[in-house]
C-alpha positions in Angstrom: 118.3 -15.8 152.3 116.3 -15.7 149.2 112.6 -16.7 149.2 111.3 -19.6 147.2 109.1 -18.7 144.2 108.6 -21.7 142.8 108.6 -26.1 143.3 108.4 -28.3 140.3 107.2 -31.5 142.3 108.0 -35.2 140.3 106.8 -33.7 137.4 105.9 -35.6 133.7 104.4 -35.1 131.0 103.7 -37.6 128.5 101.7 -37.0 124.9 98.8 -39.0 123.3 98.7 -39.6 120.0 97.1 -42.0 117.3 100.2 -43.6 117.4 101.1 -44.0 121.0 102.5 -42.4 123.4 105.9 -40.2 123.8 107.6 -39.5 127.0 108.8 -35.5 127.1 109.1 -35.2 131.2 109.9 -37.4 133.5 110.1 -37.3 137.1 111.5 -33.9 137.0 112.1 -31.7 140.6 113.3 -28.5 140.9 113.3 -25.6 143.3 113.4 -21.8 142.1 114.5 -19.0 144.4 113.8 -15.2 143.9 116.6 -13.5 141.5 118.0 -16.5 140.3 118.6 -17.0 136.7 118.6 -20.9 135.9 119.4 -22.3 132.7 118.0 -24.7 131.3 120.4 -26.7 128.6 119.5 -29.6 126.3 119.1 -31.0 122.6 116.1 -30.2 120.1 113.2 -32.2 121.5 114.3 -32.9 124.8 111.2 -31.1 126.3 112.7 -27.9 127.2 109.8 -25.8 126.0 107.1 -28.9 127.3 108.5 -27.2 130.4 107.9 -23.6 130.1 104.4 -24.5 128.8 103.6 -26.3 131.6 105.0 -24.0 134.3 102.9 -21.5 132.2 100.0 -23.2 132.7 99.6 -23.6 128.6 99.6 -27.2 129.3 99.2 -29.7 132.2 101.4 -32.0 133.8 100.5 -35.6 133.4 101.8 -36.5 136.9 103.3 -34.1 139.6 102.8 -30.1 140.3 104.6 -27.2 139.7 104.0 -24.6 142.8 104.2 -20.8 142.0 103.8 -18.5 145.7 102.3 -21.8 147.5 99.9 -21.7 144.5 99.6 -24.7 141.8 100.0 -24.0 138.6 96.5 -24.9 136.7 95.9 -22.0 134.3 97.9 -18.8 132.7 98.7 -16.5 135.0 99.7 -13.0 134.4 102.4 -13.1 137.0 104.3 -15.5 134.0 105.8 -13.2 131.1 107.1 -15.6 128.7 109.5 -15.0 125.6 109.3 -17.3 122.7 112.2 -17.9 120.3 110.6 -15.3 117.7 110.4 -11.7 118.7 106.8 -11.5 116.9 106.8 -7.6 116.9 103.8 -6.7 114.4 105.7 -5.0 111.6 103.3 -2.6 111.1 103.2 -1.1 114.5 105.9 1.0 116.0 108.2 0.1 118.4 106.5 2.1 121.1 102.7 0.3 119.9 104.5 -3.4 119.9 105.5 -2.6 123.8 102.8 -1.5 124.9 100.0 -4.4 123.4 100.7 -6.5 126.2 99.1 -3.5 128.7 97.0 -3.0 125.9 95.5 -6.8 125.6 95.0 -6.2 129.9 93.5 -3.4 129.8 95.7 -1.6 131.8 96.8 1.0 129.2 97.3 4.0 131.9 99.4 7.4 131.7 101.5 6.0 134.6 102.4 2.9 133.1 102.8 4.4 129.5 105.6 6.1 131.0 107.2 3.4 132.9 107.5 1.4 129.7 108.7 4.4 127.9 111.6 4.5 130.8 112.6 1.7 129.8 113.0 1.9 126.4 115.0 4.7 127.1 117.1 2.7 129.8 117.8 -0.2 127.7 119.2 2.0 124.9 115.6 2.1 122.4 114.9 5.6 123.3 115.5 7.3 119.9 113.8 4.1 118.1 110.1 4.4 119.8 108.1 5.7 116.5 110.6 3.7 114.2 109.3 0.0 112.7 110.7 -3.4 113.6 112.0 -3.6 109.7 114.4 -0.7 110.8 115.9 -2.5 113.7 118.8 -5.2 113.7 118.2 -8.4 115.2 119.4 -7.9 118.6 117.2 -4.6 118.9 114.1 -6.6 117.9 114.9 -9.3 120.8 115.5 -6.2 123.3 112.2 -5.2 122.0 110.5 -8.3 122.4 111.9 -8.6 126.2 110.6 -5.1 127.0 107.1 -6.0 126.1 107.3 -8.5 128.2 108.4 -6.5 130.9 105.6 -4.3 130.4 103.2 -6.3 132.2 105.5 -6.4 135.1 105.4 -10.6 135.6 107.1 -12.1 138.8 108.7 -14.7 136.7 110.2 -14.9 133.1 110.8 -17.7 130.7 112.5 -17.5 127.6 112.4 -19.9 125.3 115.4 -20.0 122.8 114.9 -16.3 122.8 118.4 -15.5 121.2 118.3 -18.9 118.2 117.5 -16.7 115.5 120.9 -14.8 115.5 124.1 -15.5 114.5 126.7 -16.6 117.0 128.6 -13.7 117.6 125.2 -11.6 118.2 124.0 -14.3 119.7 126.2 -14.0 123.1 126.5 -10.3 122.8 122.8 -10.0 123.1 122.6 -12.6 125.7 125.1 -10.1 127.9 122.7 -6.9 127.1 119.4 -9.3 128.5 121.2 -10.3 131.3 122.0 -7.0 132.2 118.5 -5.9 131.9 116.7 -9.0 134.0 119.5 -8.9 136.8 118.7 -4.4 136.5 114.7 -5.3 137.0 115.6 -8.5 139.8 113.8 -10.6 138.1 113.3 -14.2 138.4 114.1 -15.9 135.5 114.1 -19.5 133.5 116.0 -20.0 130.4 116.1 -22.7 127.9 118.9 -23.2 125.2 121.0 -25.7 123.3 123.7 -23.1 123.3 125.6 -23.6 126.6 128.2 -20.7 125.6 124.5 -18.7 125.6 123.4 -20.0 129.0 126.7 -19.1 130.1 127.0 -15.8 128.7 123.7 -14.7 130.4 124.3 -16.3 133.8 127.6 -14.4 133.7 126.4 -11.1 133.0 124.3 -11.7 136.0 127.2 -12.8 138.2 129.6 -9.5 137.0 126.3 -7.2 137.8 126.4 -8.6 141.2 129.9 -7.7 141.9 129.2 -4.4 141.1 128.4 -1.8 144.2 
């Protein structure tokens, strides 16, 4: 039985503006269990990423909790890695550099987990690419990039927002197998959101043919 890492409890969130108010959330529930990959699927301003923020702790519910290891969410926590639908890899830093900011920006820049990150660049098929630029890599690189980095920091929980929007279809679900192989390798927890539901699908299935495998 897997344990319970997170409860979204009758959550909403509703924004203030000069002109009134606009409902993104409402009433939503949701448990989240260890391993699981759960996808998230809706239209363009349905409040998918309103979601990831708040579970973040970016921005706060307007009514309801979200519970993270019996903990409410009220702040960032480093235990959240979160992916945004661009890679933002600073172009003039190498591939190695862009992976390693997030240890960097925590101070936590040792010999021991240099190399860790450095395994897996060379696991996840970057390892001849380290001292190379982003503006040398092809768009599916760039997102493996980006998902490294935030691997780096070793987060309990990912969310990915849209990561794979910027590509074109076919690299689209191609890349969405290679980041599902890689998050159900590292057992990570992890929340997607889409529009795509042939992306949702393709990463969840990745998952599910890894765990057929001995």
């Amino acid at each position: 039985m897997y344990a319970k890492v997170m409860d979204i409890q009758n959550v909403s969130k509703t924004y203030h503006t000069l002109d009134g108010e606009t409902l993104a959330i409402k009433d939503l529930s949701l448990s989240i269990y260890e391993g699981e990959i759960v996808s998230i699927v809706g239209p363009s301003g349905c409040g998918k990423t309103t979601l990831l923020s708040m579970i973040a702790g970016l921005i706060r519910p307007s009514l309801g909790k979200i519970i993270i290891k019996g903990e409410e969410v009220k702040k960032f926590d480093k235990k959240i890695g979160y992916m945004f639908q661009k890679d933002n890899l600073f172009e003039w830093r190498t591939i190695l550099k862009n992976v390693l900011i997030g240890l960097e920006v925590q101070n936590n820049l040792t010999p021991d987990n240099v190399s860790k990150v450095k395994n897996l660049l060379d696991t996840y098929g970057l390892k001849d690419f380290k001292n190379h630029y982003p503006s040398q890599l092809s768009g599916g690189m760039r997102q493996r990039v980006a998902l490294i980095r935030t691997l780096s920091t070793e987060p309990k929980i990912l969310l990915l927002d849209e990561p794979f929007s910027a590509l074109d279809y076919q690299t689209r679900l191609k890349v969405a197998d290679e980041i599902g192989s890689i998050l159900k390798s590292e057992k990570k927890t992890v929340i997607l959101v889409t529009h795509d539901i042939a992306e949702a699908i393709s990463t969840k299935r990745q998952k599910q043919r890894l765990s057929k495998q001995p």
